[in-house]
N, C-alpha and C positions, 0 to 999 in steps of 0.2 A: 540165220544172220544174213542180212542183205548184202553186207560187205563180207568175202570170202577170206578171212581172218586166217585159217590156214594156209593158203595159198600165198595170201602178201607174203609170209616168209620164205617166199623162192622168186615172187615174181621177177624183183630187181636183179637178182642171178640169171635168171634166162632173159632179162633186159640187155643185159652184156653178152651174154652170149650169141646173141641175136646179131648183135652189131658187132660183134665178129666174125662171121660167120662160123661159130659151132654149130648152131642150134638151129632150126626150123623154126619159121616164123606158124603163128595162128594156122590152124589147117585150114579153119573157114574164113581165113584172107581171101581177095579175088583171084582168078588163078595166074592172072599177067602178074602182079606181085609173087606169088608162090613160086612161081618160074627163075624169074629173076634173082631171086630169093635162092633160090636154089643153083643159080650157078654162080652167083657171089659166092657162097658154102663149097662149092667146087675149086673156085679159083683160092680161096684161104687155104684147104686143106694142099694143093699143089704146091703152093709159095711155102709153105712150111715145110711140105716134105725135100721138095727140093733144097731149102738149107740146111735141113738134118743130111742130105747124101751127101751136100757139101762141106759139111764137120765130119763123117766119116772118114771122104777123104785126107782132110786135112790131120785127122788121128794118125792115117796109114802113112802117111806123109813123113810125119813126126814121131814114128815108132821107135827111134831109136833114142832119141832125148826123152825118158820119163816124165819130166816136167812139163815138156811140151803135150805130152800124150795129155796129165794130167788138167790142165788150165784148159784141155777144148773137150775132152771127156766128163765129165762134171757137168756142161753144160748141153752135151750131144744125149745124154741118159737122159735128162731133164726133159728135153725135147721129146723123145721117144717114149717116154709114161704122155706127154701131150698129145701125141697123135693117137694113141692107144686109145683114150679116153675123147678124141675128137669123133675115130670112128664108130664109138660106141656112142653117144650121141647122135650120130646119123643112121648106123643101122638097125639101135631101137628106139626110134625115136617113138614108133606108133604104142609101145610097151610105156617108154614116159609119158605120154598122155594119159594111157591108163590111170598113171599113177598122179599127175594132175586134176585129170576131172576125180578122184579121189578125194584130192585136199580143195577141190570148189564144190564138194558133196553135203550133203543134208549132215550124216553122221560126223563128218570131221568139222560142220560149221551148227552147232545145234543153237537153238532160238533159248540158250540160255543165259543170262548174265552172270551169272559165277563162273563159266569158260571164258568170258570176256580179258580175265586177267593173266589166266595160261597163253593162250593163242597170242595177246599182246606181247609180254614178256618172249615169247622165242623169237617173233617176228622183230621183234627191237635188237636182241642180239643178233641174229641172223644179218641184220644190215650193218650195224657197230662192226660185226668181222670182217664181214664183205667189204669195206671201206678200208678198213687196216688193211687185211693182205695186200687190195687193192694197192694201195698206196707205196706198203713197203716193197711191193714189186715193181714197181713201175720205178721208183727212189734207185733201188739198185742197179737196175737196167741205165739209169740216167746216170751211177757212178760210173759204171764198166766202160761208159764214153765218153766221159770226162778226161781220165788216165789218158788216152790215147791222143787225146786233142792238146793236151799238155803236152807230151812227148814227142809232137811233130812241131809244137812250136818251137820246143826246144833244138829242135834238129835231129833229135833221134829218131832211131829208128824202129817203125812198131808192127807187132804181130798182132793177128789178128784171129782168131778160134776159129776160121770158116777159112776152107780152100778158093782162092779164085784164081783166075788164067791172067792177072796181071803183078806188076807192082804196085801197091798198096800206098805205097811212101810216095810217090809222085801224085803231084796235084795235076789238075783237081780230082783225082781217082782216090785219093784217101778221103776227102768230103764225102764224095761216092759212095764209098765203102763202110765211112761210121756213118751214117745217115741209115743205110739198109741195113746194119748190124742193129744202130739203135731203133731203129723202126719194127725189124721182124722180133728181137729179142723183147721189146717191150709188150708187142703182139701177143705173142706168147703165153708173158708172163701175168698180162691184165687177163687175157680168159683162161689160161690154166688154174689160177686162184680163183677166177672166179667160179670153176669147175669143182675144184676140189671145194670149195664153202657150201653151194649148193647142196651136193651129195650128201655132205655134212650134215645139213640140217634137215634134210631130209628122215634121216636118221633123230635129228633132234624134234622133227615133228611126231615121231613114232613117240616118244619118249613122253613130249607132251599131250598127247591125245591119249596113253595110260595112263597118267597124271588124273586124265577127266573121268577117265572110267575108273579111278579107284577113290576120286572123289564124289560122286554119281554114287558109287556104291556105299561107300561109309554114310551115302547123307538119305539112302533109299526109304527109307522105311519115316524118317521124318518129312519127307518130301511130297510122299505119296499120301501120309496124312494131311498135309495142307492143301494137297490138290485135291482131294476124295471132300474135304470139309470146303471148299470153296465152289469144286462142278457140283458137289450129290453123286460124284458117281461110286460105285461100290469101291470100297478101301485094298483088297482083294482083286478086283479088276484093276487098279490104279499100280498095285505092287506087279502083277504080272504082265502091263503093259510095258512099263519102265525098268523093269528087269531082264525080260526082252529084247530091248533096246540094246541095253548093257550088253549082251550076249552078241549083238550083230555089230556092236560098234566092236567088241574085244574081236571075234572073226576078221572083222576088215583090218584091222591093225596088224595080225600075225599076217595075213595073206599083201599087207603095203611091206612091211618089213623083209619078209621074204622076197621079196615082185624087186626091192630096193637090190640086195642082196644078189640077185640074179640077175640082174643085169648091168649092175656095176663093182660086182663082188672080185672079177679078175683084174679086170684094171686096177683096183684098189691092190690088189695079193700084189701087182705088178710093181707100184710104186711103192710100197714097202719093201720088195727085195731091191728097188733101185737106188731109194733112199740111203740104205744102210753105205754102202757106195760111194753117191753122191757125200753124204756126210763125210764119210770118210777121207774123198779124196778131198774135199772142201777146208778138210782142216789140216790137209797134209802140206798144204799150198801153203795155208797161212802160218806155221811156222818161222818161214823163215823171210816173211813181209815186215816192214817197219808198222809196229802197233799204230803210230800216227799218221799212217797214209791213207789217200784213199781206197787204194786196191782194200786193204785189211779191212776197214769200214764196209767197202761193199760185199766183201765173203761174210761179216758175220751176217748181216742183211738178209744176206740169200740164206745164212743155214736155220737162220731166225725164221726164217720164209716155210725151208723146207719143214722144220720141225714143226713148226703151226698145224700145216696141212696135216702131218700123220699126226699130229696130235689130237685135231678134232675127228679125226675117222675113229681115232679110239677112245675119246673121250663120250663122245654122242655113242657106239655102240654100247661100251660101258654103263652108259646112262640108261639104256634101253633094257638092259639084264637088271640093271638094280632095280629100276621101276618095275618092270614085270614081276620079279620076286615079290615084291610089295605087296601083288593084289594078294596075295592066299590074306595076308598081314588085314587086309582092308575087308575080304569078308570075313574074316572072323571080328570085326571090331564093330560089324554094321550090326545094330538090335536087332539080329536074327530072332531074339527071343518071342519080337511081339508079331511075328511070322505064321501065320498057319502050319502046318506038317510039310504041305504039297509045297508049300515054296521054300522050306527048310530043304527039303530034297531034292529041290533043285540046285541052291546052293552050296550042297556036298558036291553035285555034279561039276557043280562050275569050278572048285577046291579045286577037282580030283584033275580037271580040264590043265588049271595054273599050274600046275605044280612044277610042268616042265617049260621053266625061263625062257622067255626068245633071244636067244645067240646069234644076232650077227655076225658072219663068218665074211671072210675075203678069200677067196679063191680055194672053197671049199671047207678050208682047214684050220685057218687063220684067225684066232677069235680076235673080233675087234674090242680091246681091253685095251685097261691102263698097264697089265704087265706084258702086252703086246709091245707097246712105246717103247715100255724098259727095253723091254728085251732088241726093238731096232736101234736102240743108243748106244746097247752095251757091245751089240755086233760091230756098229761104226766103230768104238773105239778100238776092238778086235782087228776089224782092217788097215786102221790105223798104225796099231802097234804093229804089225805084218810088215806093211810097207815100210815103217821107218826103218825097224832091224832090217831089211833088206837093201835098205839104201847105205845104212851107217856098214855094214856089210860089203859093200860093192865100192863103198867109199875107203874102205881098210885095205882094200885090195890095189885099188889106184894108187894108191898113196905111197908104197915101196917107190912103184915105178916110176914115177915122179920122180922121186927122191933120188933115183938110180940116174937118174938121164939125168938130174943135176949133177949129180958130183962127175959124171963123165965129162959135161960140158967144162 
């Protein structure tokens, strides 16, 4: 195919991440561009880290009011699965080419029109999600500084999830201050989604390029007669060239899947222990928000956010184990029958090859599954119920004393 149909399903992903500086532009850019290029990449990654040390601080700060810890932790963990996943973007980057000149390759773009409609189909949803997160990240970023600009108009006084060396509340320092909160958090939040979609589909390209080898294979044997009856070439040399095939494009598949897996299997393992967490403390918050404010609007946003991301890392691996189960399904259903011996027993070979599923794993152990998801929903609410009994707990405790210093006063 002249247009690289698997690849458009990522291009617009590393289009954003480009102009964020995550990602390394083209290698064969000029090299004054790649330069440049590269220390734009330098200075994003600094700007970022440096306001994660400064929500640290402002955790350590706040350690002693729970609530406060919670409202800047929630979004200091957030950050920190970002940078994780920024440096792993830069320091395999030369490993992600691999695995692009892959999806601009002969086998993952075959000069066939019955692939025309797979490749389509991921690529269309691949941009559909990338839009939504996009959007709902950015949406929420834009609530979390709305709150704040209402509150100073009102005269109040407002905190802020990031430590800085002044007061906040004094103009024009508080313009200052949400202008660079909403600027680096929206930063963030546009290439961190667009990081986690990417990976995604990545994964969802795996998914459909089995798709093509287990339709390829069910349709073998009819295929290879229409071509054997249209060149003259032997029917038997027709079956064994395009079966062949079948075998080198299944190879490359388990070896992208894996190549996927390894070098972004820990960061993923990462943000799933972080998310469990983040969920948690995300809905711990919003208990006691008015259901019709904005703050509340922008917490479900974000956990709507979060759960997307681990949703699709286990929805796309998931995808990838059920397809591969398939193929044993697809060659026994292709008319092996009107097969010679010699390519009968190849096809046992290839059986005996499927039999063992490709399992996406996150940081070794972690299968990417849909009872993976369950299982980081069920944790959230496990953390949740932790925390609440230990607050309604610490609140039981206050409460004599209280009571005591009243009736003395």
């Amino acid at each position: 195919m002249e247009t690289k149909l698997s690849y458009n399903s990522v291009s617009p992903h590393l289009l954003r991440l480009r102009l964020g500086g995550y990602y390394q532009i083209d290698p064969r850019s000029p090299k004054l561009r790649k330069m440049l290029h590269t220390i734009y990449m330098r200075i994003s990654l600094a700007w970022i880290l440096v306001y994660t040390i400064l929500q640290a601080i402002k955790v350590y700060e706040v350690r002693e009011d729970i609530d406060k810890v919670m409202a800047t932790l929630f979004l200091f963990l957030t950050h920190t699965d970002s940078i994780y996943k920024q440096v792993v973007l830069t320091v395999r980057s030369d490993e992600i080419e691999e695995l692009l000149d892959i999806m601009r390759g002969s086998l993952y773009n075959q000069d066939n029109p019955d692939h025309k409609s797979f490749l389509l189909e991921v690529a269309r949803y691949s941009v559909l999600i990338l839009h939504l997160d996009n959007i709902l990240a950015l949406f929420t970023c834009f609530l979390w500084v709305v709150l704040p600009f209402v509150l100073h108009l009102q005269g109040k006084p407002v905190e802020f999830a990031v430590w800085l060396p002044f007061d906040v509340n004094m103009d024009p320092l508080f313009y200052f201050t949400a202008l660079y909160v909403w600027v680096t958090t929206s930063w963030l939040a546009f290439c961190n989604t667009s990081m986690d979609v990417m990976v995604s589909f990545l994964l969802a390209q795996c998914k459909t390029q089995l798709s093509i080898v287990r339709h390829d294979l069910e349709n073998l044997m009819q295929t290879s007669k229409e071509e054997s009856s249209s060149t003259g070439e032997s029917y038997a040399d027709v079956i064994n060239r395009r079966f062949n095939k079948i075998l080198q494009h299944h190879v490359q598949i388990i070896y992208f899947a894996k190549k996927v897996e390894h070098i972004f299997g820990n960061a993923v393992a990462y943000q799933f222990l972080a998310s469990g967490w983040i969920i948690c403390t995300s809905v711990y918050r919003m208990v006691e928000m008015n259901p019709a404010s904005i703050q509340f609007l922008s917490m479900v946003l974000y956990i709507f956010c979060m759960l997307l991301q681990i949703f699709m890392y286990c929805y796309y691996g998931n995808e990838v184990t059920h397809e591969s189960k398939k193929l044993m399904q697809s060659a026994y259903f292709m008319d092996w029958l009107n097969a010679n011996v010699k390519h009968r027993r190849h096809l046992i070979f290839f059986m005996e090859r499927v039999k063992c599923p490709i399992q996406p794993l996150a940081g070794v152990i972690i299968p990417l599954s849909n009872e993976t998801f369950v299982s980081i929903v069920k944790s959230s609410y496990t953390f949740y119920a932790l925390l609440n009994k230990l607050h309604s707990r610490q609140m039981s405790l206050i409460k004599p004393f209280f009571n005591r210093h009243i009736v003395m006063v």
